[in-house]
Structure formats: C-alpha cells, structure tokens
ZAMARGU-4260 file (C-alpha; in steps of 0.2 Angstrom, whole numbers, plus 5000, padded with zeros to 4 digits):
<rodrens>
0) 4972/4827/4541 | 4966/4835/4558 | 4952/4847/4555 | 4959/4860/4565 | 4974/4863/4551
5) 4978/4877/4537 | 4980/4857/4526 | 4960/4853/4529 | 4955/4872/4524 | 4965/4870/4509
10) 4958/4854/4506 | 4939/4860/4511 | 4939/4874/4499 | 4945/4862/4486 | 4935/4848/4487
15) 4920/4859/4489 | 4923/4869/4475 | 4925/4854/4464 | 4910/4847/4470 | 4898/4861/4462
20) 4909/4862/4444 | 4910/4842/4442 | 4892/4834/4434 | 4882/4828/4449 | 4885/4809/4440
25) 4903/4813/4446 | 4902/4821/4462 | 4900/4802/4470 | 4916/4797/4464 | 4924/4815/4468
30) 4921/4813/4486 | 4925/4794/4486 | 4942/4799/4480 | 4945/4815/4492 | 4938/4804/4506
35) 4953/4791/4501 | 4966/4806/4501 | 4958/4811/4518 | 4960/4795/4528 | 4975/4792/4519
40) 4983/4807/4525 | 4983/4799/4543 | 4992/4782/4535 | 4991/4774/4519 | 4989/4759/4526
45) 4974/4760/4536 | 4965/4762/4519 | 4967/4744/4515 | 4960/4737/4532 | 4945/4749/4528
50) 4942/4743/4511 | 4943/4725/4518 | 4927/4728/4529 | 4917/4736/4515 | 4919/4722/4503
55) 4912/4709/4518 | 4896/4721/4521 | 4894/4724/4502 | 4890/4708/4495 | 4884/4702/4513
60) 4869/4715/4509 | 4866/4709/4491 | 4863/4692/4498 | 4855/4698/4515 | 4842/4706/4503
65) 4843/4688/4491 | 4841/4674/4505 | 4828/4671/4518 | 4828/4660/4535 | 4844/4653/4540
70) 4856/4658/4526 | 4850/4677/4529 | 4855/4674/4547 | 4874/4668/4541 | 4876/4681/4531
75) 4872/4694/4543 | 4884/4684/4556 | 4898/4684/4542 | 4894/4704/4542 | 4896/4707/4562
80) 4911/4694/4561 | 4923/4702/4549 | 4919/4720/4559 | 4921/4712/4574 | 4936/4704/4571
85) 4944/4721/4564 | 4939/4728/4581 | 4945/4714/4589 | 4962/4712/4583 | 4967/4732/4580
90) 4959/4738/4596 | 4957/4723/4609 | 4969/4708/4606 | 4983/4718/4618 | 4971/4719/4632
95) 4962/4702/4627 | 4980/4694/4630 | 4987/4702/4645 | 4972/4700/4654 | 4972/4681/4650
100) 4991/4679/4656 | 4986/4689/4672 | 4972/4675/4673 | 4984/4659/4670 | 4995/4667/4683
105) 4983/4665/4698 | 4979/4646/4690 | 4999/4643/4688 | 4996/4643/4670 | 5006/4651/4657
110) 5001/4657/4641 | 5011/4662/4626 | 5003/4672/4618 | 5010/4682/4599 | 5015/4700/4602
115) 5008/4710/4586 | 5013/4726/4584 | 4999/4734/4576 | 4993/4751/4577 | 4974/4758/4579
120) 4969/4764/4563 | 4962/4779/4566 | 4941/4781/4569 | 4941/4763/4569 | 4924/4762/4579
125) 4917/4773/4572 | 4916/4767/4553 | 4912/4751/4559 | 4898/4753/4569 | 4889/4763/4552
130) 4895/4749/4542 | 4888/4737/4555 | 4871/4748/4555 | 4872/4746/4537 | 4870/4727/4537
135) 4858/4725/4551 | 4845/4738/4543 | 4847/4727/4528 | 4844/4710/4538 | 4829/4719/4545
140) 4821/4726/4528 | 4822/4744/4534 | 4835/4748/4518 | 4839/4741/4501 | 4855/4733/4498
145) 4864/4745/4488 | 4870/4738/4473 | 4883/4752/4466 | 4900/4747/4477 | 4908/4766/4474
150) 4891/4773/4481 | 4891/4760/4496 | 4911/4763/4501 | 4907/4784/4502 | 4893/4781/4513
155) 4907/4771/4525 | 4920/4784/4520 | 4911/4800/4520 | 4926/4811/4524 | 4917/4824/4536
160) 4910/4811/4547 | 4924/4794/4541 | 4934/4797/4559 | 4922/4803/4571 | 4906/4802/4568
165) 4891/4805/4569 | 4887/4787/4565 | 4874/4788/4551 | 4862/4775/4548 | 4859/4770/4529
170) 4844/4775/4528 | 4848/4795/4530 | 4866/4797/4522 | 4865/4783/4505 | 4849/4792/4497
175) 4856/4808/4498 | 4872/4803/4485 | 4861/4801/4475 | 4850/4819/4477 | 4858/4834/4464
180) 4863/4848/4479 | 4864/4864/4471 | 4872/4880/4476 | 4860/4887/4491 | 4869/4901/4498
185) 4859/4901/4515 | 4863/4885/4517 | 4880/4887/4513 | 4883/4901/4527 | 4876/4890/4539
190) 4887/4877/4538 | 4899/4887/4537 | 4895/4896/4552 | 4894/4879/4562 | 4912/4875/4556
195) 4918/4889/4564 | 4908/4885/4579 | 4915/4871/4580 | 4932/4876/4575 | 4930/4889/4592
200) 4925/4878/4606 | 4943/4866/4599 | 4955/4879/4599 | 4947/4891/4610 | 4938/4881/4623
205) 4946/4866/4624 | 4965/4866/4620 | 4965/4880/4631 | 4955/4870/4645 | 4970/4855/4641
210) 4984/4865/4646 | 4978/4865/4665 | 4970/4850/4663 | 4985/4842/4658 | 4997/4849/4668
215) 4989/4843/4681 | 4983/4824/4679 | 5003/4825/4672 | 5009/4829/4690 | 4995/4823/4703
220) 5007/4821/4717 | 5011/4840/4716 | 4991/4846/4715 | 4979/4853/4728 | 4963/4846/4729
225) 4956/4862/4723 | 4966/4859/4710 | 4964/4843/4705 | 4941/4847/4706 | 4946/4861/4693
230) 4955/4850/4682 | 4939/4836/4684 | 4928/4850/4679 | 4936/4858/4666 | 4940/4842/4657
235) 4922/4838/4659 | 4921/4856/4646 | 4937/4852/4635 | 4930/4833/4630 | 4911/4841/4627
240) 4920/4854/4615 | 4933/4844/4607 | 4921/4832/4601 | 4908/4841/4598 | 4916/4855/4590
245) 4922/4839/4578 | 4903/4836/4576 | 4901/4853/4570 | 4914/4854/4559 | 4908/4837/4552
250) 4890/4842/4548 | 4893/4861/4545 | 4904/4855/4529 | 4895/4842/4523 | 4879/4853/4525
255) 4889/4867/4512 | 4889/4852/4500 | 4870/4848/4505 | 4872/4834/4515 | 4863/4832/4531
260) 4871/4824/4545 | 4864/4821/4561 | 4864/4831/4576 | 4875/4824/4589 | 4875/4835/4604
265) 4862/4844/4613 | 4869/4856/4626 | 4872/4841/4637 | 4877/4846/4654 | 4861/4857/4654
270) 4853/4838/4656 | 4842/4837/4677 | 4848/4820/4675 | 4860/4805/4669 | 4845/4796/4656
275) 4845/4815/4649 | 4862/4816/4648 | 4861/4802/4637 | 4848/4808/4626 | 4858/4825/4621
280) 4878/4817/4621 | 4886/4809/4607 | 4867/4803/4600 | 4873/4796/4586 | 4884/4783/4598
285) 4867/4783/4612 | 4854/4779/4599 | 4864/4765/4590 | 4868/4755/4607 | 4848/4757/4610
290) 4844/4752/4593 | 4856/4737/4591 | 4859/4731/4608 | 4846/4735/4619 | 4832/4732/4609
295) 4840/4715/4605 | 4842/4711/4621 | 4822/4716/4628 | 4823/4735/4631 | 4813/4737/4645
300) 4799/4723/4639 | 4805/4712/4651 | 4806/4708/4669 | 4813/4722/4681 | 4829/4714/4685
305) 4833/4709/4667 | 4827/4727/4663 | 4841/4731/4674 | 4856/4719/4668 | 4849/4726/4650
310) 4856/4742/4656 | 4872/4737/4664 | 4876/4725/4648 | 4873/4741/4638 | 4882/4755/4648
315) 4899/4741/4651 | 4899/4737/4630 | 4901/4756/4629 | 4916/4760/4639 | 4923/4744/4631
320) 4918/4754/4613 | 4930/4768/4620 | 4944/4759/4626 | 4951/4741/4627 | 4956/4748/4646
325) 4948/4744/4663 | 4946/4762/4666 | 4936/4762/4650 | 4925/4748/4657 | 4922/4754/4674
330) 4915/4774/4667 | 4903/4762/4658 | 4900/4755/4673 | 4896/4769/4682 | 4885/4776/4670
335) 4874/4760/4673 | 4874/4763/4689 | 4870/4780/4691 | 4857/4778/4677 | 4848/4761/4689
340) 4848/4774/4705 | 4839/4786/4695 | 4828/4774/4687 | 4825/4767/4704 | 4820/4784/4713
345) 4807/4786/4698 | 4799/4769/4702 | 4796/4772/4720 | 4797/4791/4723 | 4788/4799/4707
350) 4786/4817/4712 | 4808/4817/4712 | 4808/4813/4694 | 4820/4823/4684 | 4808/4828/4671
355) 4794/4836/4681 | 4808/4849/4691 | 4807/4867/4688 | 4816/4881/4694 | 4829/4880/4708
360) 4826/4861/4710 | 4830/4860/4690 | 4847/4870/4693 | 4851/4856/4710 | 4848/4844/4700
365) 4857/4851/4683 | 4871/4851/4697 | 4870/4836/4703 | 4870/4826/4685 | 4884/4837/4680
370) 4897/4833/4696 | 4891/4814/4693 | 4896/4815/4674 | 4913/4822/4679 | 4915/4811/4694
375) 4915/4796/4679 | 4925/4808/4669 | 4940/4805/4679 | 4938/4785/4677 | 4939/4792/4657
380) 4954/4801/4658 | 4966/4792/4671 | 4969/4776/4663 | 4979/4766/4678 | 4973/4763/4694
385) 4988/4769/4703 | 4984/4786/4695 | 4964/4785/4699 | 4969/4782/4719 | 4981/4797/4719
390) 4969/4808/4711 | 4955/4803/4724 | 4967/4802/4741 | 4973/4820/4739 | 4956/4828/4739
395) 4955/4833/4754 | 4969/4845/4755 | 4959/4859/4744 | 4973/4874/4744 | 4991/4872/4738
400) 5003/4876/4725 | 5009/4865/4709 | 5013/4871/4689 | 4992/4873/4685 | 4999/4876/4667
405) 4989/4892/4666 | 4992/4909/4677 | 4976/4913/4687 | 4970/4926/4674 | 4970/4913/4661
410) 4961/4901/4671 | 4950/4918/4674 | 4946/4919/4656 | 4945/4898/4654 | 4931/4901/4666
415) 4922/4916/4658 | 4922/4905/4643 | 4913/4889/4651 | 4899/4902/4658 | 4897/4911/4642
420) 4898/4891/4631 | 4885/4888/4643 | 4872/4901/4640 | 4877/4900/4621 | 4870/4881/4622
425) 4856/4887/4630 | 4850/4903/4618 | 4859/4898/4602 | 4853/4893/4586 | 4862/4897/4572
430) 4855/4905/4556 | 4860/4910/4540 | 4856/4927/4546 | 4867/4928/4558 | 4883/4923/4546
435) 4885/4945/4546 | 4891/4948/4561 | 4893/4931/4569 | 4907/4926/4558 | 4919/4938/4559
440) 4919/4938/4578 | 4921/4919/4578 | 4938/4920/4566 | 4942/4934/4579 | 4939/4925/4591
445) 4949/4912/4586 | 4964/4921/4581 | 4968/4930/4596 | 4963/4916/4609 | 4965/4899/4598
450) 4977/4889/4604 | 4987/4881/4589 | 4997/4866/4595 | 4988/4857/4582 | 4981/4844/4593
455) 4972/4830/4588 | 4954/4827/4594 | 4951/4816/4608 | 4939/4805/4601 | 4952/4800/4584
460) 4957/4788/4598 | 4941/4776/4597
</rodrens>
C-alpha cells in the first residue's frame, strides 16, 4: 500500500478515525493490527520474516537488561546476528555470490554456489536498523527493555514510518504508545497540511521530474550532454521530493494521531557544504551511522589518519545500506571522499570553511556542494558501469535532439517548480494557521499537475 493511492486515504481516514473512538488501552493493538494489514498489502509473506526479527530483539532485550559482562555481550551479538543475517540473505547473498565466482575465476577456482530466488521484503533496512537501535540502546542502558511484546512489535511496525523511515530510536517512539493523545485540532491540521506537502512534491515534483529523467538515463545513446546534465540535475530534485515527501507523509499522519516522528530533511541542497549536506538529508539514516558506527569506531578521538579511514568506513557501509550494487558502493565512496577534501581545506586553509561564508561566497559554495551531490547522484542512479561510461563520455556534445519525455514547456514548468521548491525550503514553516488557504491550493495543486502513474517511492527499494 503505496501512500500515494485513493487505498492508503481510505485506509488513513479509517484507522485514524478508529483511533480516537477505541479506549486508549486499545489503541496499541488497533495500530499493531492496521500496521500488519499495511505491510501485508505489499506481500503476506514478508510479515513472517518481520515477525522473526522481533522475536530475536525482544527477548534479547529482556536478558540485555537481566545479564551483565560477557553474556550481555552474546546477547547483544545474537541481536545484530539474526538482523544481520535477514539483511544478509534477502538483500546481499546475490551480490555476495556473484562476486565470489568472479573472484574464483581469476584464481581458476569455481564456486557453486545455491541460486535462491527470494525477493527483497519491502523497507527491509529500514525496520532493521530501528530494531537494531532498539537492542544496542538497551545494551548501553539508555532504554528499558520493554517487556509488553504487542507494544515492542508496533514500535518495529509503526505503519507510517514501517517502509521508509524515519528511523526512530526507542527512546522517542516506545513512550509515546503509552501517552493518551486526544483530539487537538491544530495539531491535527498540521499534520495534515504536511501530508499534503508531502503528497505535492511526489506527484507534482517528482513523478513529473521522472518522466525526463527517465527517458533519458532509458536511452543515453540518443541524449545530448545538455541533456543528460538536466537529467543529473533534476534527479538530484525528484529523489529529495520522493523521499522526503514520504517523510512527510510519514510524520504528518502519525502527528494527526499525536505521535511525533522525527524530522528527517532539512532543505538539503541549501547545504555550503558536503558535512552540511549530511546534517540536513535523510537524518534519521546520518545520525544513526554516527551513533552506532562511528562512534564505535573512534569518531574523531583518534589519530588523523584513523579519523579519516573512520570516515571512509562510514560513508562505504552506507552505499552498501542502499544497495548490494557497486554503484551503491562507490556513491558511498564518493561522499567520503568529498567529505575528507573538505575536512582537509578546514585544517589547513580555515578562513575557506563552509560555515563562516556569507553572501555571494555562500551561493558559490551552495553551487558547488549541490553539482558534487549530483555528480554522486549519477553513480545512485545507473547501476552498471557500462551505463555510468556512456553517461559521462557524451558530455561534451551539449546540444542535440533525443525523446526528453517532456516537451520544452513542460520541462518549463519542471523548472519553475524546482526554483519555487527551493524558496519554499527556505521561507516555509508550516502552521496550523496556514491549513485556510494552504490546503485547498495544495489538493489543487495536486489535481491539475499530479502525475498519477501510481509509482512507488524510490527508497521502498532499500
């Protein structure tokens, strides 16, 4: 059930309804069971693979918080194991194999290795990383092992934020299951002024922005280099609002029922550099890596050069998060890198730090961060080789003619809507005040400009 359908509006109003006529000592169990017939919708069977993670990380935090020393540290490693292993064998034993029999071939070694024909339950990284967060906070001390198992499954199923985040810690999302949420009707207009947001920059913004950019990564060979920068660009646009217009979706309906979510984009591409980039995209994803992995592994309490690898390590487990690919692992890669240069020219040239630009050398270096952020983008999108060298090779031939998928005036208006998206970033905040005027021109907005193809979002693929 894709958020941007007529089925999850039916299924919204419903559930939400219910919500506020059930005894709050129900409500738990009412969205356990919707959040079942939710992720069900997707497959039936992709509930049972989820249900096998939450029983490992339930009783592994009842006897996290019971043991102390050694056993403790088994317990948490049975935890990371099991959600490893789900990761491991749904999203990674494909490309685990095939890179092993690529391997034995240069040594004359031949490996046989069992096909299994398994498909990638959907959000499968992403509600394993908050159930992973949930055993780890436990192991630490920071949260209670949560002792009622309906109560500790919704926080791993939460159906606004089960496919695609934001990834909640334990610590904000399990107490407020608890908390009685009554009707607020300012709240409620704000959430539902951010679904509609959100709704917008999906249909309006970025399916619109897919059917150029997919025409033409479809047909490279036939595509200008003009072309082909637009198509970099506007990608850059159609991924920030497809996944963050599922973000604010996400926390504008849970925020109806009461619940606060966190926030997970901050006007991104408005970042003067690639560490601020980071600080305001997909923070649920950022914050976690610098929680769990870089902390672990020293931060920046450490040497220089292990400071560095720290980084690298970091950055290459993240495009491995998106995608068992190599493309996946080399826009990782880049990131690192881009992020060490930048580092670097703080360390030894101060006065060019981001941070301390203003004015036209904040809009330069705006630019700058943005066309590196779409330069990885590319690496993201194409995902064989064969197609990253075509895209690259033809650049320098800027004018010519191929199917663009959009006639001039429409990329026009695809335009018009980036530059307006962007000064929306900027000036916006929404208010329950606002819910008057605002709302009617959004569901205008999206009925005369949505483009309905029903597609899923990007990030369901992670």
């Amino acid at each position: 059930m894709v958020f941007n359908s007529l089925q999850f509006l039916v299924f919204f109003g419903i559930v939400t309804s219910a919500y506020f006529l059930v005894a709050h000592r129900f409500r738990w169990a009412l969205l356990l069971i919707a959040s079942c017939y939710f992720y069900m919708a997707f497959m039936p069977i992709y509930l049972g693979i989820l249900g096998f993670t939450i029983v490992v990380d339930y009783f592994a935090g009842i006897y996290l918080e019971r043991f102390e020393g050694a056993t403790k540290k088994w317990f948490l490693a049975l935890s990371l194991f099991a959600n490893v292993g789900v990761l491991a064998i749904f999203k990674y034993y494909g490309f685990l194999t095939d890179n092993l029999t690529g391997v034995g071939h240069l040594f004359g070694m031949e490996f046989n290795f069992p096909a299994l024909k398994i498909l990638l339950p959907i959000g499968l990284s992403f509600h394993t990383f908050q159930a992973m967060s949930y055993t780890i906070e436990v192991y630490r001390g920071h949260q209670k092992a949560e002792r009622n198992f309906g109560i500790y499954s919704l926080y791993v199923m939460f159906y606004p934020q089960l496919v695609a985040g934001p990834i909640e810690r334990p610590q904000n999302l399990i107490h407020q299951f608890y908390e009685k949420h009554v009707w607020d009707s300012d709240r409620v207009k704000l959430g539902l002024l951010q679904m509609a947001q959100g709704l917008f920059k999906k249909v309006v913004i970025a399916d619109r922005l897919a059917l150029f950019v997919d025409a033409v990564y479809g047909n490279l060979g036939a595509q200008s280099g003009g072309a082909r920068i637009l198509a970099a660009v506007f990608y850059s646009f159609q991924i920030y609002c497809d996944f963050s217009g599922y973000s604010d979706i996400a926390i504008g309906s849970a925020k109806v029922m009461g619940f606060n979510l966190m926030e997970n984009f901050h006007a991104p591409y408005r970042a003067k550099s690639i560490p601020e980039f980071w600080r305001r995209w997909h923070i649920s994803l950022s914050t976690w890596f610098k929680d769990y992995v870089y902390f672990s592994l020293g931060g920046n309490r450490v040497s220089v050069p292990r400071w560095y690898l720290n980084i690298m390590v970091v950055f290459v487990i993240s495009g491995i998060w998106h995608g068992a690919s190599w493309n996946f692992v080399i826009w990782g890669a880049l990131h690192g890198v881009f992020q060490l240069i930048g580092l670097s020219i703080n360390r030894f040239f101060p006065a060019l730090a981001a941070d301390l630009q203003i004015g036209l050398m904040a809009w330069i270096y705006r630019i700058w961060t943005f066309s590196l952020v779409s330069l990885a983008w590319v690496f993201f999108r194409l995902p064989h080789f064969a197609d990253i060298r075509q895209f690259f090779s033809g650049l320098g031939q800027i004018f010519g003619q191929g199917d663009l998928g959009l006639k001039p005036v429409e990329i026009g208006f695809s335009v018009a809507l980036i530059v307006g998206l962007f000064i929306y970033d900027a000036r916006v905040r929404l208010h329950a005040k606002y819910f008057v005027w605002l709302m009617p021109m959004l569901i205008a907005c999206i009925y005369f400009f949505g483009v309905f193809s029903l597609k899923q979002f990007i990030y369901f693929q992670f």
